[in-house]
N, C-alpha and C positions, 0 to 999 in steps of 0.2 A: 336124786334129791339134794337140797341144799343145806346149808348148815342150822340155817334156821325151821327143817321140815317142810319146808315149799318145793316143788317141781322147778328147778333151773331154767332158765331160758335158753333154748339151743338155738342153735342158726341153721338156718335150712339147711342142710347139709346131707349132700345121700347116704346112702345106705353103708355098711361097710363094707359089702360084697359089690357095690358099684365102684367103689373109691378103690379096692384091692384091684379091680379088672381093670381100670383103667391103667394102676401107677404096675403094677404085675406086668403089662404090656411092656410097659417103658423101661420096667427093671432088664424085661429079656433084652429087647434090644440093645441097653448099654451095656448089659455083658458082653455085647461081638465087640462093639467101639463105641467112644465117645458122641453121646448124640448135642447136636449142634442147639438147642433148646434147653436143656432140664434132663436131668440124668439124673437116677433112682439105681436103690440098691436093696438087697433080700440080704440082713443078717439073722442072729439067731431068736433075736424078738420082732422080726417081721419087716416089713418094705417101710424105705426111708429116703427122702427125695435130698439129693445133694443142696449142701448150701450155697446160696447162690450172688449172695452178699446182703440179700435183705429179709434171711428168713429158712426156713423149711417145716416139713411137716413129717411127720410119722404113722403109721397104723400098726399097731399091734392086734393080735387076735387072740383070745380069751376063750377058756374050756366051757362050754354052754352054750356055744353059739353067739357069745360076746366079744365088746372091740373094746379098744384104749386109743383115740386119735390125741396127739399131742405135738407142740411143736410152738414157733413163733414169729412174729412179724416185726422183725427189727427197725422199722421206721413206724409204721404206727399202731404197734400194742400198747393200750392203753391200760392193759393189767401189769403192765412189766415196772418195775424199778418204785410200785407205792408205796407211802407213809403212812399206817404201820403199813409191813410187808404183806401182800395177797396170799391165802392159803388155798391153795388151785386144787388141794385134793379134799378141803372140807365139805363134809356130808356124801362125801362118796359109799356107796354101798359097799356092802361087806364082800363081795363078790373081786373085788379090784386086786390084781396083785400086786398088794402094798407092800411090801418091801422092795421089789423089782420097781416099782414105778417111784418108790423114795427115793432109790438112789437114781433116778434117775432126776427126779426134781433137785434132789442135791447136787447134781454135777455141777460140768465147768460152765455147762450151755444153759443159760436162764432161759425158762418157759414163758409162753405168751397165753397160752390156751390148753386145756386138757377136759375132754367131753368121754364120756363112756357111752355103751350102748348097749342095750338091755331091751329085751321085748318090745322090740321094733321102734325104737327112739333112743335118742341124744340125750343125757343129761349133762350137769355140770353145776359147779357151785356156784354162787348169788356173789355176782360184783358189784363194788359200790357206784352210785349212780350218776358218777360222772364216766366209769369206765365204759362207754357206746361200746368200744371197738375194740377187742381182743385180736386181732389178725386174721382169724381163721377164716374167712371170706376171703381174702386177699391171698393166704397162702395155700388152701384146698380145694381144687378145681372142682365147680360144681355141674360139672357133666366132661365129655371127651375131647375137650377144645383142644387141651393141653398134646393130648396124641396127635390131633389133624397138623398143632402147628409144627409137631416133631417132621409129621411127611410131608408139609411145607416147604421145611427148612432143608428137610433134605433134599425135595425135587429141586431148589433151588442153588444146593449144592453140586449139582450135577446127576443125582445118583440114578438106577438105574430105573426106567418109568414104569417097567415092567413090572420090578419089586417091588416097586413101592404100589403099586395096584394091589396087589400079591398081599402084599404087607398089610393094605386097608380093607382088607375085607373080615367080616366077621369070625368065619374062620381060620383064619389065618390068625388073625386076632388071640382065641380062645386057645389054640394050638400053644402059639407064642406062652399064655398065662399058663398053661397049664407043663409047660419047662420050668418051673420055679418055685421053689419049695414054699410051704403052707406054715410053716410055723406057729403055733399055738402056744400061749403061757400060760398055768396052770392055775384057777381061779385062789384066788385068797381066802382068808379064812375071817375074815375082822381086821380093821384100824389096829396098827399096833399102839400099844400105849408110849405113854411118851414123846409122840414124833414130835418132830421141830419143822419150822418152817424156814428156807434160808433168808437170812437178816444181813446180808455181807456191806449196806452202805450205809456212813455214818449216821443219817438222819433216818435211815429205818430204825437205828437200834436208839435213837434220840424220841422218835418217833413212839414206839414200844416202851418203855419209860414212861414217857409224857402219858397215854394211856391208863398205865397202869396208877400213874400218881392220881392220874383225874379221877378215878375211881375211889382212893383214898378217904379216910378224913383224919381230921387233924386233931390231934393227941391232946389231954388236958396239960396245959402248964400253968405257972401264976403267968399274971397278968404283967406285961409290964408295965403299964402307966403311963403316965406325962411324965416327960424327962425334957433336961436343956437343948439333948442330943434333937429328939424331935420336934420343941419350938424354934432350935436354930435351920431346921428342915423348909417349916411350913414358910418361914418366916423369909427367908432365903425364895420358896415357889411365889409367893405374894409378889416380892418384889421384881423376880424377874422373867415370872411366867402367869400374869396378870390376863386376866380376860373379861371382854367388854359387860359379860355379867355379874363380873364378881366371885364366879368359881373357876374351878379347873379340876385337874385329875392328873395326877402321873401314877404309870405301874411301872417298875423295873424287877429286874431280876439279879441276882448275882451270879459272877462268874468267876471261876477261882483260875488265880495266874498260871497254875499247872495243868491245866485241863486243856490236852489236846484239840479240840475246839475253840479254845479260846485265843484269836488271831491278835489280841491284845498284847498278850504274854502275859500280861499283870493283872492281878486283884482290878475285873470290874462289876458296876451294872450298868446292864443294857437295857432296851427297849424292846416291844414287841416286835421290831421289826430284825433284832442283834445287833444294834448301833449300839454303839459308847454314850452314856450321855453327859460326859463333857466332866474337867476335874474337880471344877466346886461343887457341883451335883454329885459325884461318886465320894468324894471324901465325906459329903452332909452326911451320905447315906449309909458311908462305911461307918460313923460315928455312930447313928442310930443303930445299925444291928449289934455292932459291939455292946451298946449301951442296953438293947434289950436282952443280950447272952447274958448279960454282967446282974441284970436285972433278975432272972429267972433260974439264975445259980449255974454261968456259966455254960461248959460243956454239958452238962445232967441232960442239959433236955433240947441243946442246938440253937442254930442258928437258925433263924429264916432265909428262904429261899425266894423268897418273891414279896413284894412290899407295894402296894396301893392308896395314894395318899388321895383324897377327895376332899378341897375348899370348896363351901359353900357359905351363902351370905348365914348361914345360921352356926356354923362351924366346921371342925373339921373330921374326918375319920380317916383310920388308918387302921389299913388291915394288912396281917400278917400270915402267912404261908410256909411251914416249916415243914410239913408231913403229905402237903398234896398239891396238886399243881391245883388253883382255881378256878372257877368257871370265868372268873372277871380276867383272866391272864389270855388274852386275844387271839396269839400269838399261831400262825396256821405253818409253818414252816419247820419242820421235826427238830432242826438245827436250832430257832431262836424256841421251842415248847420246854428242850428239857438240854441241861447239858451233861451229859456222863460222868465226866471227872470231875468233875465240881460235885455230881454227888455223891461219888463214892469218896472225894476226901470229907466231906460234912459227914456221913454216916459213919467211915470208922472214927470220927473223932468223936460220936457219941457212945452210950454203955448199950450192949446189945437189946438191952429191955425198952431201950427207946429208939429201937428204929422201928420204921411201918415196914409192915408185911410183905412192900415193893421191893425192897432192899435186896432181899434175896437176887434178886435179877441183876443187880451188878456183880455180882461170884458165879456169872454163868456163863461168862466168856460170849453171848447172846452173837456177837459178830462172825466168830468159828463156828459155834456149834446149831447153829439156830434158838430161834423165838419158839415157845412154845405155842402146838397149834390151838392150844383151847384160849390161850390167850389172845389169838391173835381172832378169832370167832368173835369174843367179848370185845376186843376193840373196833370190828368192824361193824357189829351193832351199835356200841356206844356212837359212832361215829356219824352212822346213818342217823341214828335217833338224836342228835344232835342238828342235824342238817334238818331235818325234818319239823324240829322245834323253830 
């Protein structure tokens, strides 16, 4: 099942008693020597195909006559490396051994794909719908090709033709699987509470963030009004970002000089795409946020974070962003949605009764320890449900 209650989409994929007989075969033989195609190996959670530079796979086997197939395709998984981070074990049955398969999602080796199998089918949890292609077709042989081309490669090595007849027949075959241990992992008992999901690139944990702000809203504060700060703004866009209707629109965002993301070094705002927007533009702009802190009593209640100014032939608006990232903030790249240290120096320089609820997620080290997986559930609905608007 998937996170949202729906049946996953699996990929044709055999059986897990067909998948064990095949790589079972391959494990016996590269136990004598190294076979000249794809060599596999039987450790204490079951048969694992060696890496080969672009990938492998795994099968585990589970107490109830259940599997755990897992692994990845390092050229084209389309689950690997998104923004927010994919939760590959969300909506998994209670049946999984979740703690044996956390740490294993936590390793060194990032996953592409992980399918269970339960009363005679595949499941798996619901990718977002540009991910086509998890690997798993590319790296789990969907019948015995992979064995023929092992005694291919060996006929072609010289070896002897005799064994290797020997070797292809069925039972020989069965002989071979049945030299090699069965290993079984004990079923799980429930999703632990807590789990994380791994967040280790910058703009997954920018990414996570931005999420969680979009969900936000924005806190009361006064108002701050018409100031000089923001008719030297508009008046400044009029003049030098003029358009053949008479309106325009700029949104930018702030980026503080300390924020390891920020390749500026210095106090900027950028654009949705993370561009600089140039020094009389960022000064306008530093002048107006100053001008609305100063307005609103300071520190009490922050700075904004994102600013949208809109001329039109009727006037102007200007909207302000201090507690959520907005839906009018464009911006699809995790890197230009949200920046980290920019906002953890904004949030401790306000009083704790005025930060959002987000907040919390910058004191979670989110990059070591993972993203939480119910959060990361909620941002890939929001996300879909976005796309789909």
């Amino acid at each position: 099942m998937t996170a949202d209650g729906t049946p996953g989409h699996a990929a044709p994929l055999p059986s897990p008693e067909v998948l064990w007989q095949h790589a079972a075969t391959l494990a016996a033989w590269s136990a004598e020597h190294p076979l000249p195609v794809h060599n596999y190996r039987v450790d204490e959670a079951g048969l694992r195909s060696d890496d080969i530079g672009n990938g492998w796979w795994a099968l585990a086997r589970v107490q109830g006559g259940r599997a755990v197939l897992y692994g990845v395709d390092l050229d084209y998984s389309d689950t690997v490396s998104r923004t927010p981070p994919l939760d590959l074990l969300a909506g998994g049955p209670h049946w999984l051994p979740w703690e044996w398969l956390t740490a294993v999602v936590d390793g060194n080796e990032e996953l592409g794909f992980v399918y269970w199998w339960a009363d005679g089918a595949w499941g798996r949890t619901r990718y977002p719908s540009e991910a086509v292609d998890d690997g798993v077709s590319a790296m789990v042989p969907a019948d015995d090709a992979e064995v023929r081309a092992v005694l291919a490669a060996l006929r072609e090595d010289g070896a002897d033709a005799e064994e290797l007849r020997r070797r292809g027949t069925e039972e020989a075959r069965a002989t071979a699987v049945r030299g090699i241990g069965r290993p079984e992992l004990p079923a799980g008992s429930g999703e632990p509470a807590g789990r994380r999901v791994p967040c280790p690139l910058p703009e997954q944990y920018a990414g996570v963030l931005a999420g969680a702000m979009r969900a936000a809203a924005e806190a009361e504060r006064p108002l701050p009004g018409g100031s000089g700060a923001e008719e030297r703004l508009v008046a400044w866009l009029r003049a030098h970002r003029p358009s053949s209707e008479g309106s325009g629109t700029l949104a930018a965002a702030f980026a503080d000089g300390t924020d390891p993301g920020n390749r500026y070094r210095r106090d900027v705002f950028l654009d949705e795409q993370g561009w600089w927007l140039g020094e009389e533009l960022c000064e306008l702009l530093a002048d107006l946020r100053e001008a609305d802190a100063a307005a609103a009593g300071g520190d009490t209640y922050g700075r904004w974070l994102y600013v949208r100014v809109e001329i039109g032939a009727d006037g102007v608006t200007v909207d302000r962003a201090h507690d959520h990232l907005p839906p009018w903030w464009q911006a699809r790249h995790g890197g230009a949605m949200a920046w980290p240290g920019t906002l953890t120096r904004e949030m401790n320089r306000r009083p704790p009764h005025r930060r959002p609820a987000w907040a919390r997620l910058l004191n979670e080290d989110i990059p070591h320890t993972g993203a939480p997986a119910e959060l990361c559930a909620v941002l890939l609905q929001e996300t879909e449900g976005t796309r789909a608007r």
